[in-house]
N, C-alpha and C positions, 0 to 999 in steps of 0.2 A: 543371845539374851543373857544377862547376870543376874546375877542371886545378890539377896541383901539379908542380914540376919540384925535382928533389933533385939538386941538386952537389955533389961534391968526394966521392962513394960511393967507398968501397974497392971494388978490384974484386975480390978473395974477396968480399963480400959481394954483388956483383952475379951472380957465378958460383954461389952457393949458391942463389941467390935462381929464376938460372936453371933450376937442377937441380931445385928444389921445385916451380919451377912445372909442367915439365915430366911429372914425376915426377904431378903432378895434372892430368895433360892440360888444362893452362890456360895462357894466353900470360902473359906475368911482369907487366903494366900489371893484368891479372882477379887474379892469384896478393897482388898488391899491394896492391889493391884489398879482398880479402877478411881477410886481414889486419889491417887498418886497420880492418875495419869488426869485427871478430873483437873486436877487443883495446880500438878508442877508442868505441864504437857505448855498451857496456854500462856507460864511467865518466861518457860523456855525459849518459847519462839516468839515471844514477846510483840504479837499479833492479835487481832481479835480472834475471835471463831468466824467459821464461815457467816453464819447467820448473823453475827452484828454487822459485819463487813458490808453485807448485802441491806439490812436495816438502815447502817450509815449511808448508803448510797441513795436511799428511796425517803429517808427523812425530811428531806427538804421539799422535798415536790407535794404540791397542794393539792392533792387528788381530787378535792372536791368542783377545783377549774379544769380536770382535765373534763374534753369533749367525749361523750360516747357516742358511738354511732348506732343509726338506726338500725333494726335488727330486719331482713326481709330475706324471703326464702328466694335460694339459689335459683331454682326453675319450678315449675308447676308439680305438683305433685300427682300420680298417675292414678284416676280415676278408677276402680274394680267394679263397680256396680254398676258400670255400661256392657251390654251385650258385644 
């Protein structure tokens, strides 16, 4: 893993920064960190996320003409209250 160091931060933006993390019970370097990987992670690989991928795949289908089938029990279910 690498280190990154950032100078000359406003400090509202360092204060906000604290309060977010906080606020996510996360120290501000984890808050930072997530962040980063939030925002530069998905243009890196310049792919969707799992879940759009899997959203794009299912958007087009009409669910409301798929058929459901009828629901009916496997086998008989076993009687207790017979001697």
């Amino acid at each position: 893993m690498s280190s990154l160091t950032v100078r000359n931060l406003d400090e509202s933006v360092k204060n906000s920064l604290r309060v977010r993390a906080a606020r996510h019970g996360l120290s501000m370097e984890e808050e930072v960190r997530q962040i980063l990987q939030k925002i530069v992670a998905p243009e890196q690989a310049g792919q969707l996320s799992f879940a759009e991928r899997v959203n794009s795949r299912f958007t087009q289908l009409q669910v409301e003409s798929l058929p459901i089938p009828a629901c009916h029990a496997v086998r008989t279910p076993p009687a207790f209250d017979a001697p």
